[in-house]
KELUM-589521 format. One line per 10 residues: number of its first residue (from 1); their letters; for each residue x, y, z of C-alpha. Coordinates in steps of 0.1 Angstrom, whole numbers, plus 5000, padded with zeros to 4 digits. Example, Ala and Ser with C-alpha at 12.3 -4.5 7.8 and 13.67 -1.06 7.14 Angstrom:
2
1	as	5123,4955,5078 | 5137,4989,5071
// end
This chain:
390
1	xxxxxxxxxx	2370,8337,2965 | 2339,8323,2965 | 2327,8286,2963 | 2297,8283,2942 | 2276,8253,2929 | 2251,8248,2907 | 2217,8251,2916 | 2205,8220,2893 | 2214,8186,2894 | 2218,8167,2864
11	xxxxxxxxxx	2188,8147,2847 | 2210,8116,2842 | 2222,8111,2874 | 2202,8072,2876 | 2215,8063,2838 | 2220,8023,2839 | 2256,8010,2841 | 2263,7995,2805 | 2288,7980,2787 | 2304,8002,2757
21	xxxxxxxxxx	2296,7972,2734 | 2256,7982,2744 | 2240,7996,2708 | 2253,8029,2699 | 2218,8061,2699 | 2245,8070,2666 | 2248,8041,2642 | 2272,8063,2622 | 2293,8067,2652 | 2312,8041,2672
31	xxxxxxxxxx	2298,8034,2708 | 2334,8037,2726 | 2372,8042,2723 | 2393,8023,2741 | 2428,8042,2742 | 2455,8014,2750 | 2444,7996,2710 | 2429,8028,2698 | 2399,8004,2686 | 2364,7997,2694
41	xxxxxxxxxx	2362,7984,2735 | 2336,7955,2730 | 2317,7943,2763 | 2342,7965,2782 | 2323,7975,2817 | 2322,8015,2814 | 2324,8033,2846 | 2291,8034,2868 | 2288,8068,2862 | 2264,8090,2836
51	xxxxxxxxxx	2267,8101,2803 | 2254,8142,2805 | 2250,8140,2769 | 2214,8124,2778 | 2225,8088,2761 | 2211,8060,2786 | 2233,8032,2764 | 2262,8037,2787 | 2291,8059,2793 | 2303,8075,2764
61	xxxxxxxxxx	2309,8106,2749 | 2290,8098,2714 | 2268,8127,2713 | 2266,8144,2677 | 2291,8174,2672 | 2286,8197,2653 | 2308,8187,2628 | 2283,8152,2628 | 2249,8173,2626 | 2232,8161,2592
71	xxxxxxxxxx	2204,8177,2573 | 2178,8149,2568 | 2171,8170,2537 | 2200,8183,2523 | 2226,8159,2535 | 2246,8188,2542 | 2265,8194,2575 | 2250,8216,2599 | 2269,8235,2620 | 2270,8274,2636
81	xxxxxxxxxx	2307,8277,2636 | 2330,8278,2608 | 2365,8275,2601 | 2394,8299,2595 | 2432,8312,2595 | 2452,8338,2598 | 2491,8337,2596 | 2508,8353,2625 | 2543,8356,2624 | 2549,8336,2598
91	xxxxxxxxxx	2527,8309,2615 | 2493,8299,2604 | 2466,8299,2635 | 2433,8280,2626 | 2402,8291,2647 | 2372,8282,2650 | 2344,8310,2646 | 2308,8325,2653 | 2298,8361,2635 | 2274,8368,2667
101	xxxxxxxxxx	2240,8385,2663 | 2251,8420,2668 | 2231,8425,2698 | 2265,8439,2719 | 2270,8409,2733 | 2304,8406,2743 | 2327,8385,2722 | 2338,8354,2739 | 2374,8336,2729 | 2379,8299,2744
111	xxxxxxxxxx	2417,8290,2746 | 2428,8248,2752 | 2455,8233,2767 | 2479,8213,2756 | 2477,8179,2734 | 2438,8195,2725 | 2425,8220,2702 | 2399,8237,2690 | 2375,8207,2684 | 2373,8203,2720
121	xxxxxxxxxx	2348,8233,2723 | 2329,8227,2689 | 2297,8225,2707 | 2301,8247,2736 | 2307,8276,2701 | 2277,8263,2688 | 2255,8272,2718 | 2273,8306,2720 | 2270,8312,2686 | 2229,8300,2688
131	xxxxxxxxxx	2227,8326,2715 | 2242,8353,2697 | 2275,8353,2710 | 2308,8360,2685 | 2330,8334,2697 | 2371,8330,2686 | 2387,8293,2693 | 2422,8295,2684 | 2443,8262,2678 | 2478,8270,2695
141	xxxxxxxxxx	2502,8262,2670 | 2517,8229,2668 | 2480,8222,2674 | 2446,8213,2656 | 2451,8228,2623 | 2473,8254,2633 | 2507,8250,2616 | 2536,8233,2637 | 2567,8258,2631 | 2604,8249,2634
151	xxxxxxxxxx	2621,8255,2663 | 2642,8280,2650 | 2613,8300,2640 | 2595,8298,2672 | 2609,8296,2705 | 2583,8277,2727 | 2588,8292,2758 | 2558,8307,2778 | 2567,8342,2765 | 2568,8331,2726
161	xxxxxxxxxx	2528,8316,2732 | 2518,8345,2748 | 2532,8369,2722 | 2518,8354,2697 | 2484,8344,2712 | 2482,8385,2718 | 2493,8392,2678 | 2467,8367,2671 | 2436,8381,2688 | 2450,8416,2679
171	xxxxxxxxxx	2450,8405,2642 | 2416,8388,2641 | 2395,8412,2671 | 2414,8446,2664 | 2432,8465,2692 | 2404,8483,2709 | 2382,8452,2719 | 2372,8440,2753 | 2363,8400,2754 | 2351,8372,2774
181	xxxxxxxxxx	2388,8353,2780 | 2382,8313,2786 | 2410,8289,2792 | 2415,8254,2801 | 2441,8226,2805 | 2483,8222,2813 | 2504,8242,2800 | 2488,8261,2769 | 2457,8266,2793 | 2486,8279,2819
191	xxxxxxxxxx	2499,8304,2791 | 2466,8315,2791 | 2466,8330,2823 | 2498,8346,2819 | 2481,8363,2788 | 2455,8374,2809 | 2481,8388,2834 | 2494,8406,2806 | 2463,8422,2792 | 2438,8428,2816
201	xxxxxxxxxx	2427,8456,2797 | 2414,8434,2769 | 2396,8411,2795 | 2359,8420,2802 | 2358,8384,2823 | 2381,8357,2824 | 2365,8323,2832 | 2395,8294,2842 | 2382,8254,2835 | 2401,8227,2848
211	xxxxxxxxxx	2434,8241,2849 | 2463,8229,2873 | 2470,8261,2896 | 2489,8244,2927 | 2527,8225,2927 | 2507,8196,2940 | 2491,8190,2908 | 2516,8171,2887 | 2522,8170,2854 | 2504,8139,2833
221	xxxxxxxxxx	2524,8112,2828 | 2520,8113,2792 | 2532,8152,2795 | 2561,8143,2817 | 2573,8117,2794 | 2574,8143,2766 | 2594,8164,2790 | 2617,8138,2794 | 2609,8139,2830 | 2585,8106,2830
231	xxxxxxxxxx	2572,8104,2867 | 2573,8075,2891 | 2549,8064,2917 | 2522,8096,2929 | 2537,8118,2906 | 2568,8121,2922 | 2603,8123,2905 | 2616,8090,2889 | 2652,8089,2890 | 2650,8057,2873
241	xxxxxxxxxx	2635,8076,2839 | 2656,8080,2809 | 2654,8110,2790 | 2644,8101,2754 | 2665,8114,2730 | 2660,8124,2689 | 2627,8122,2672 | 2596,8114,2691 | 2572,8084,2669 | 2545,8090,2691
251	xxxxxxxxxx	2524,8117,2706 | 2496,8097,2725 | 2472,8131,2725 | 2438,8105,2720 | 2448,8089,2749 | 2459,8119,2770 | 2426,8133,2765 | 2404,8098,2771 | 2432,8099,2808 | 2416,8129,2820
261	xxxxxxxxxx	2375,8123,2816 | 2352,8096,2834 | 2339,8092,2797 | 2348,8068,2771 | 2363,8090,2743 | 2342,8082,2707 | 2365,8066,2684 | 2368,8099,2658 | 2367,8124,2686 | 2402,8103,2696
271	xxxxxxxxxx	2413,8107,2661 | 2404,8139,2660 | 2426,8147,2687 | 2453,8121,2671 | 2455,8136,2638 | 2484,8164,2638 | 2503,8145,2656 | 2507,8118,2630 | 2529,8140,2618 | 2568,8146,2628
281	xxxxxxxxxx	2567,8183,2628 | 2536,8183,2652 | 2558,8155,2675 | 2588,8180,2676 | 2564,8207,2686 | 2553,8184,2712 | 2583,8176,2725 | 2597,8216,2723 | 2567,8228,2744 | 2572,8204,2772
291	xxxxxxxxxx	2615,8206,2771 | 2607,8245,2774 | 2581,8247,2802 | 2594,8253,2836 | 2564,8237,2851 | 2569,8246,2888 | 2582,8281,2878 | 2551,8283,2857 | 2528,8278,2886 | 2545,8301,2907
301	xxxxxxxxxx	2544,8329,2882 | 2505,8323,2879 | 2500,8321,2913 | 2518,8352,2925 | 2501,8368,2892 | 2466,8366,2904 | 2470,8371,2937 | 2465,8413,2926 | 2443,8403,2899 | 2408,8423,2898
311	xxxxxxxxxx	2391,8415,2869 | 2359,8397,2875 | 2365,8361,2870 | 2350,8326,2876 | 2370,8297,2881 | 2344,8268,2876 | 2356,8230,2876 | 2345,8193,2866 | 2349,8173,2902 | 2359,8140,2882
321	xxxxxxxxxx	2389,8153,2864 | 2414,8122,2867 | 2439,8151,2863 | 2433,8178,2888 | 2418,8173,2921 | 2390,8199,2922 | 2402,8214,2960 | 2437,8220,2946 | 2413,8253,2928 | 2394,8257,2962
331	xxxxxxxxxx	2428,8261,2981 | 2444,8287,2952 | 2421,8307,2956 | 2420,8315,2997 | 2446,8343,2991 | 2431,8354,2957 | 2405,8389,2953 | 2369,8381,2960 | 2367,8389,2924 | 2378,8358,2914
341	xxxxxxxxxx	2342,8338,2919 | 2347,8295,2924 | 2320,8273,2912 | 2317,8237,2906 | 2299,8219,2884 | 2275,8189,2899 | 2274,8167,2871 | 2301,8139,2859 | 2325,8163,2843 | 2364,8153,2840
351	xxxxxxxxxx	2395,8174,2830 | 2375,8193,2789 | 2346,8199,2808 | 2338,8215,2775 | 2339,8181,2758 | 2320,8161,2784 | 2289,8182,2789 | 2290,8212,2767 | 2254,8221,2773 | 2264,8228,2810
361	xxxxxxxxxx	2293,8246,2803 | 2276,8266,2780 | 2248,8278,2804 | 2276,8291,2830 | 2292,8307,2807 | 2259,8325,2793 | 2248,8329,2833 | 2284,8345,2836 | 2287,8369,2809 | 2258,8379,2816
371	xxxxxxxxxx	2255,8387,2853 | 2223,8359,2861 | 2230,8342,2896 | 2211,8311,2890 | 2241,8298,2918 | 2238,8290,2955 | 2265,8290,2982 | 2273,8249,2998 | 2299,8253,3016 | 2293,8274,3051
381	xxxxxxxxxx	2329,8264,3064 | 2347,8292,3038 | 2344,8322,3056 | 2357,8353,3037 | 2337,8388,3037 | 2322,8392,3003 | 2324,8352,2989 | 2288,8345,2988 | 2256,8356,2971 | 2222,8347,2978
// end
């Protein structure tokens, strides 16, 4: 593998520390979420670190999405993705879209993990779509807007994902395409791999964000409680836990998502993220991903997976996910291909890179796909023939 950095640092790196209370650059947007009362944090110190969105008002994630953007003329939303659904199965998977420019660039599709969606790469599909790229972002079901079926129609086990992720993409790209595969996050973002493993006929590149990939990584305790496995002390086993049994009334997904970022997560970005799991049926599907996933198995499986893989791929990761220690990725990949490129990104990025700075993720992705090495080697100690480009 090789270890890769960025070759620009980020133009924030002196913003102020603030308080999330300090006046918000978005008046129709709140300045902060604070997870634990799911309300605005008044005069609540935000971390010293800053906000790659290019807000000097403190820490926060408040940058406009696209679903925000307003037309000062029209009052209309603006926006270069759109919305739509097929039904797979019997289930209905909600994607987001770009058409593309038609230029043959290759068709990109951006895969979440679990407790996200879709919304959590709205703007990086912007950019792509800006740069001419036809970009797929599937909401797993039980997800986003994607329906939440009942267990006895859908088995939630690693191989019932990755069939139906594959009859998705089959349904919406044809059979014949080749695409740009992204994936991120526990679980779902896992599942992603193994569809990769499955079909690396369909993958032109496969690019992995933020994505636990060693059994020293463990599960979030917000995952583990839904897995009726909630962890004690370092993430080790707590004998002491009771498994819950019947209905779940809570899915805490807004703050799952706030747990893994140095950011504070905007108020309707958490609700955004909140939303389907308001409801029962998207609790139950919850609670039947995480009873069915073998998490150590799952690990394994990827690991010994990609140790053959040779598709050319980029593993690239935010350094302050509060999820994933970034080295855990480093350390994967010393028995991995030289095909499988590392890279990590310099600026304050936590475990959705793709929410916390989706301009950067964006331009790596671009540089990626499209073979420009704006990237210089850092780390001399890594010593394997064929890691490092000048």
């Amino acid at each position: 593998m090789a270890l890769l950095r960025a070759a620009t640092s980020s133009p924030w790196a002196t913003a102020p520390r603030a308080t999330v209370a300090a006046a918000s650059p978005h008046p129709h947007r709140p300045r902060g979420y604070h997870p634990q009362c799911a309300s605005l944090a008044h005069s609540v110190p935000a971390r010293p670190l800053p906000c790659p969105r290019g807000l000097t008002g403190g820490p926060c994630r408040a940058s406009a999405s696209a679903e925000d953007k307003i037309d000062p003329t029209s009052g209309e939303l603006i926006s270069e993705n759109t919305k739509d659904s097929v039904e797979v199965n019997g289930t209905r998977w909600s994607y987001r879209k770009t058409e593309g420019d038609g230029s043959g660039k290759p068709t990109v599709v951006l895969v979440h993990g679990a407790l996200s969606s879709s919304y959590s790469y709205r703007r990086v599909i912007d950019l792509l779509g800006k740069a001419g790229y036809r970009v797929v972002a599937p909401d797993w079901p039980g997800h986003g807007d994607s329906g939440a079926p009942a267990p006895g129609k859908f088995g939630y086990g690693s191989a019932d994902y990755v069939h139906q992720l594959a009859a998705f993409l089959h349904k919406v790209l044809g059979g014949d395409s080749k695409f740009v595969f992204v994936t991120q996050g526990f679980v779902l973002g896992q599942y992603g791999m193994l569809y990769a493993l499955k079909n690396p006929d369909k993958i032109d590149k496969l690019v992995i964000l933020n994505t636990p990939l060693q059994r020293k990584t463990p599960l979030p305790a917000i995952l583990s409680k839904l897995k009726g496995s909630e962890p004690g002390l370092f993430g080790l086993p707590n004998p002491f836990a009771q498994k819950q049994s019947g209905p779940l009334d809570l899915v805490d997904a807004g703050n799952y998502m706030q747990g893994g970022s140095p950011y504070y997560l905007d108020r309707d970005d958490a609700e955004a993220y909140q939303g389907p799991f308001e409801s029962q049926e998207f609790r139950d599907a919850a609670q039947k991903m995480m009873e069915e996933c073998d998490y150590d198995a799952l690990l394994d499986q990827v690991d010994e997976g990609f140790r053959t893989w040779r598709n050319n791929s980029l593993v690239a990761f935010g350094t302050s996910d509060y999820y994933i220690k970034w080295e855990t990725a480093s350390e994967w990949l010393e028995d991995k291909r030289t095909s499988m490129k590392f890279y990590t990104f310099t600026d304050k990025m936590g475990h959705a890179v793709q929410d916390d700075y989706p301009e950067r993720v964006s331009e790596v992705l671009q540089n990626f796909m499209e073979g420009v090495d704006v990237q210089k080697k850092v780390d001399p100690s890594i010593k394997r023939g064929g890691d490092f480009t000048e």
